[in-house]
MMTF fields as JSON, N, C-alpha, C and O atoms, coordinates in Angstrom:
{
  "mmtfVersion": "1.0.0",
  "mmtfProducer": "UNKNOWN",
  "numBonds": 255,
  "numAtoms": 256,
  "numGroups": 64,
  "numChains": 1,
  "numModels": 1,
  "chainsPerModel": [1],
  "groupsPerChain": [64],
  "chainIdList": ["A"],
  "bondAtomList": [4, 2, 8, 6, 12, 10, 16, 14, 20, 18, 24, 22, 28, 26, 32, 30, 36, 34, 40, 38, 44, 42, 48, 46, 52, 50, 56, 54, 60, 58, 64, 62, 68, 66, 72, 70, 76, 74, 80, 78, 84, 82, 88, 86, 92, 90, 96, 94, 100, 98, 104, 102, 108, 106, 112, 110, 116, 114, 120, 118, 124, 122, 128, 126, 132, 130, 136, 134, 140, 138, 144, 142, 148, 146, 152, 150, 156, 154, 160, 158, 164, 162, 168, 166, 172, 170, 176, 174, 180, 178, 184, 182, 188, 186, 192, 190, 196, 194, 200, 198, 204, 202, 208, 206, 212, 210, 216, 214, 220, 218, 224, 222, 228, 226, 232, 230, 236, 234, 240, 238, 244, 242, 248, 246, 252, 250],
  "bondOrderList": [1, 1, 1, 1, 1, 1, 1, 1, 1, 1, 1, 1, 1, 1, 1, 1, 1, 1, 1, 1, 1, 1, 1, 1, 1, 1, 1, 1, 1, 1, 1, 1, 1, 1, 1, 1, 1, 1, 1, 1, 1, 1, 1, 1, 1, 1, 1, 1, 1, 1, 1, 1, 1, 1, 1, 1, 1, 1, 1, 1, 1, 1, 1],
  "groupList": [{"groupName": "UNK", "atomNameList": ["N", "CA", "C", "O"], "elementList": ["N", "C", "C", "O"], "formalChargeList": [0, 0, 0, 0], "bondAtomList": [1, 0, 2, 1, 3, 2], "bondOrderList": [1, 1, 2], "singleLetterCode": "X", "chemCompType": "L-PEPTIDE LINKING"}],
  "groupTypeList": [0, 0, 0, 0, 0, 0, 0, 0, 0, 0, 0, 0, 0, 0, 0, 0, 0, 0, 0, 0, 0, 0, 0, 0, 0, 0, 0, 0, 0, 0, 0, 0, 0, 0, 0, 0, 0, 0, 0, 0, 0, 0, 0, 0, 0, 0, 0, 0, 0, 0, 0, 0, 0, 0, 0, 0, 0, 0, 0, 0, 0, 0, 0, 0],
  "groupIdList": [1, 2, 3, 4, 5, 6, 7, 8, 9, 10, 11, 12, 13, 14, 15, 16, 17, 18, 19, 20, 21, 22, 23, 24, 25, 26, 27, 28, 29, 30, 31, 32, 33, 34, 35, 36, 37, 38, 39, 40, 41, 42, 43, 44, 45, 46, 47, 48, 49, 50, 51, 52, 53, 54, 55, 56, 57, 58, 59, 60, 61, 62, 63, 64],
  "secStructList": [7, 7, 7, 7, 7, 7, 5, 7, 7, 7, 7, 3, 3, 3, 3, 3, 7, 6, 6, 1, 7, 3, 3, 3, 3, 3, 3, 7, 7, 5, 6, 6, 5, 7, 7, 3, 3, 3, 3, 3, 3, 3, 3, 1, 1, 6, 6, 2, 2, 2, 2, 2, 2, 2, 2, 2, 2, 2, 2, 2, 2, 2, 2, 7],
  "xCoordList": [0.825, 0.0, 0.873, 0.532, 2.124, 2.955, 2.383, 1.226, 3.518, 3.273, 2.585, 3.166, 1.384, 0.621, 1.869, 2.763, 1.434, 1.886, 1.347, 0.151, 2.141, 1.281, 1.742, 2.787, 0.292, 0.21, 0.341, -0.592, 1.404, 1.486, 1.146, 0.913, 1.074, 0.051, 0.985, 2.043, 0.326, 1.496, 1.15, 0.445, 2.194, 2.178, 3.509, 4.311, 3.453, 3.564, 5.353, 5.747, 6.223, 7.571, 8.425, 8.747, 9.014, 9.974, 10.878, 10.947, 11.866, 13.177, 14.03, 13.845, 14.894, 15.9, 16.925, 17.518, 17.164, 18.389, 19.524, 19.511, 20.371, 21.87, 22.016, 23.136, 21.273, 21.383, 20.511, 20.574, 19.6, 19.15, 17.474, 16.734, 17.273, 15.622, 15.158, 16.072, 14.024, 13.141, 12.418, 11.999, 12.264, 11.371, 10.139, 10.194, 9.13, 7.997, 7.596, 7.54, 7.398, 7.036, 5.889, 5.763, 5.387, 4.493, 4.987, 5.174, 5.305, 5.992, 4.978, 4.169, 5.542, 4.785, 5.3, 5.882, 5.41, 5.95, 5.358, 4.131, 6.156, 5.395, 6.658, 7.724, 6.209, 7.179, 8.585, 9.652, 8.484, 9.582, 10.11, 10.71, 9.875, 10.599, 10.143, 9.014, 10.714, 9.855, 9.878, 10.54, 8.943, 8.934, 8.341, 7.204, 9.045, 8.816, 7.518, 7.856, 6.163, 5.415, 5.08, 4.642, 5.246, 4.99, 5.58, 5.447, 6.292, 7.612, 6.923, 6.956, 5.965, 5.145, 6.129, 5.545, 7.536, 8.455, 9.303, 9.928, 9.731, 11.049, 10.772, 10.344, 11.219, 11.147, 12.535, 13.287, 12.391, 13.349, 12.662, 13.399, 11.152, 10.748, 9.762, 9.326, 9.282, 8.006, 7.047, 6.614, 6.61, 5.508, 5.326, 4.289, 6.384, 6.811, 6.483, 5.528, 7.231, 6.545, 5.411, 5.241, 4.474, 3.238, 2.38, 1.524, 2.819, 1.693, 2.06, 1.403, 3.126, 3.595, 2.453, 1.464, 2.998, 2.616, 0.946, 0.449, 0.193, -1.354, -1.319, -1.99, -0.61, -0.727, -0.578, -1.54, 0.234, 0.87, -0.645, -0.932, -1.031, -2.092, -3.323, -4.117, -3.67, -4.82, -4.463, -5.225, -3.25, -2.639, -2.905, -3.31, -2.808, -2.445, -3.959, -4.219, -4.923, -6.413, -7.097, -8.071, -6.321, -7.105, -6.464, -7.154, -4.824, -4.563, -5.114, -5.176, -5.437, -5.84, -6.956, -7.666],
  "yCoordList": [-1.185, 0.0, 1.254, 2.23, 1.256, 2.388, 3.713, 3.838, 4.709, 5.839, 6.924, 7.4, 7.542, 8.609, 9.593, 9.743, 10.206, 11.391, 12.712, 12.903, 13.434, 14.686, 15.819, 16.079, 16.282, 17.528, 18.91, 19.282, 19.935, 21.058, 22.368, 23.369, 22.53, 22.804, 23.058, 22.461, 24.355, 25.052, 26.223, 26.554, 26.729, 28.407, 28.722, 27.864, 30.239, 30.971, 31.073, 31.016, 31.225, 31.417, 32.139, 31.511, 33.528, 34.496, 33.891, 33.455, 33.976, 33.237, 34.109, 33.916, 34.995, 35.863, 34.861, 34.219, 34.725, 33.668, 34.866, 36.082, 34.016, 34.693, 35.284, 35.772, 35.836, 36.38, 38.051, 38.967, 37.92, 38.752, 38.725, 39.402, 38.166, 38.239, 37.396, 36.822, 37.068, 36.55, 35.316, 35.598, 33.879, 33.118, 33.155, 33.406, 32.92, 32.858, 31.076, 30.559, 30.552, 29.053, 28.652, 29.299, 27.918, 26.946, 25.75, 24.753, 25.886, 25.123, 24.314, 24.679, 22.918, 22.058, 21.875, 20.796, 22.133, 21.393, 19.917, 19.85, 18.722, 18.12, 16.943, 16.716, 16.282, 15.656, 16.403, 15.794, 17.71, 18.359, 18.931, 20.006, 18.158, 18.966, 19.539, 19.137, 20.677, 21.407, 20.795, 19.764, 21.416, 20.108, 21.271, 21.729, 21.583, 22.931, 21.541, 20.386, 22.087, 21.311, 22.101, 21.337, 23.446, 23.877, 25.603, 26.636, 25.239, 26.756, 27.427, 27.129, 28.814, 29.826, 30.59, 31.568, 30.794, 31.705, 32.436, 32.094, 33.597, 34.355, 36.093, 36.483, 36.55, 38.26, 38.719, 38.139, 40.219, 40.968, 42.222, 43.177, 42.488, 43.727, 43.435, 42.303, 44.7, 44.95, 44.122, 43.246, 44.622, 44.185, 42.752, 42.11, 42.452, 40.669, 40.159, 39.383, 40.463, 39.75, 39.537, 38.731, 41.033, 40.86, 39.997, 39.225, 40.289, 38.847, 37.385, 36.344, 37.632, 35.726, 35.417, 34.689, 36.175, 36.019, 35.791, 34.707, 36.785, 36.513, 35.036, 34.168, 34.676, 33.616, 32.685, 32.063, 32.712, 31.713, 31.793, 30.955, 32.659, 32.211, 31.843, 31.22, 32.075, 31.278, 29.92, 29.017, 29.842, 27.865, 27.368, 26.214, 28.064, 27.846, 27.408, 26.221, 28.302, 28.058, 26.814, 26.24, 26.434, 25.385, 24.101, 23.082, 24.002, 22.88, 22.304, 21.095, 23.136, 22.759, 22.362, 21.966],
  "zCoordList": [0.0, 0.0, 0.0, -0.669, 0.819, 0.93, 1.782, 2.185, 1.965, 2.504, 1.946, 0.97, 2.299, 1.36, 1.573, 2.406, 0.326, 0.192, 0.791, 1.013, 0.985, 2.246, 0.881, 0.285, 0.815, 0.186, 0.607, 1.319, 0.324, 1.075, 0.223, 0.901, -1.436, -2.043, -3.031, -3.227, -3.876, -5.337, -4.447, -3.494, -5.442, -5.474, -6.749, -7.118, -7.279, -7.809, -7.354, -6.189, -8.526, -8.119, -8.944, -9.953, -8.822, -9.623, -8.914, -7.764, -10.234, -9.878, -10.49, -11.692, -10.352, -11.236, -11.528, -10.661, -13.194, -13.849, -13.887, -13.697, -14.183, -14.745, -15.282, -15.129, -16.307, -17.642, -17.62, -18.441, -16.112, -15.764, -15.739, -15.026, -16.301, -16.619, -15.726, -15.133, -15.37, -14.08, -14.958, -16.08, -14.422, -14.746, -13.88, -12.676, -14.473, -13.311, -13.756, -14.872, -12.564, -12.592, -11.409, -10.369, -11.628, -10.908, -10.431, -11.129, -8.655, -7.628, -6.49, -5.638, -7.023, -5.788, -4.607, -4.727, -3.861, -2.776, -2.101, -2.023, -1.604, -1.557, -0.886, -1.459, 0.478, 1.398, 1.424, 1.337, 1.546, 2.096, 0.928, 0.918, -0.16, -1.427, -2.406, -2.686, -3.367, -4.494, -5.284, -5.399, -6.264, -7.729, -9.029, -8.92, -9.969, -10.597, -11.351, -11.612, -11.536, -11.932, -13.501, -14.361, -13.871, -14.824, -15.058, -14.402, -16.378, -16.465, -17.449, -18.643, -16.696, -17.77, -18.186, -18.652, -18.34, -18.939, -18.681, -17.677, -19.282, -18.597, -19.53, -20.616, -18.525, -19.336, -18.39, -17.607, -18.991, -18.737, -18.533, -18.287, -18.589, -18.596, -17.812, -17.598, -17.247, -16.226, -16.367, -15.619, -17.849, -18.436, -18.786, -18.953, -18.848, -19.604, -18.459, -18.477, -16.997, -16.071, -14.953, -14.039, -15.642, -15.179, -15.962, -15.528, -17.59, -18.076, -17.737, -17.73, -17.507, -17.106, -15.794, -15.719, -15.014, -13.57, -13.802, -13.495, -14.314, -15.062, -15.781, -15.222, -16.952, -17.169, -15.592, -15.141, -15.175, -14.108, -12.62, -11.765, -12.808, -11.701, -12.379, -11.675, -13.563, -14.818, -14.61, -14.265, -14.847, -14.482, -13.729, -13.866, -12.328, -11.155, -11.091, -10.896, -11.245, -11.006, -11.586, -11.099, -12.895, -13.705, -13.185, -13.234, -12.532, -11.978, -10.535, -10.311, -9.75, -8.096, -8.319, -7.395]
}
């Protein structure tokens, strides 16, 4: 049967890369560890990463 898994939920994640620009992703956490479950993209501008972030909680809503 094994050990359930304990659910601790998603959420929303800016990540600044190397190169300078910000990814925004969709993060599970889940028995202690993250798990990037879905990568809405990367910008370098204001604007680039307010629509991600819009996309990224549209996701967020249709996966839970």
């Amino acid at each position: 049967m094994g050990v359930p898994k304990l659910f601790w939920g998603m959420f929303i994640r800016k990540k600044q890369n190397k190169s300078g620009s910000t990814s925004v992703q969709i993060i599970s956490k889940s028995n202690g560890s993250y798990k990037v479950v879905k990568s809405i993209g990367s910008s370098d501008t204001e604007d680039g990463l307010t629509l991600l972030l819009h996309q990224a909680k549209h996701e967020l809503s249709t996966i839970k």
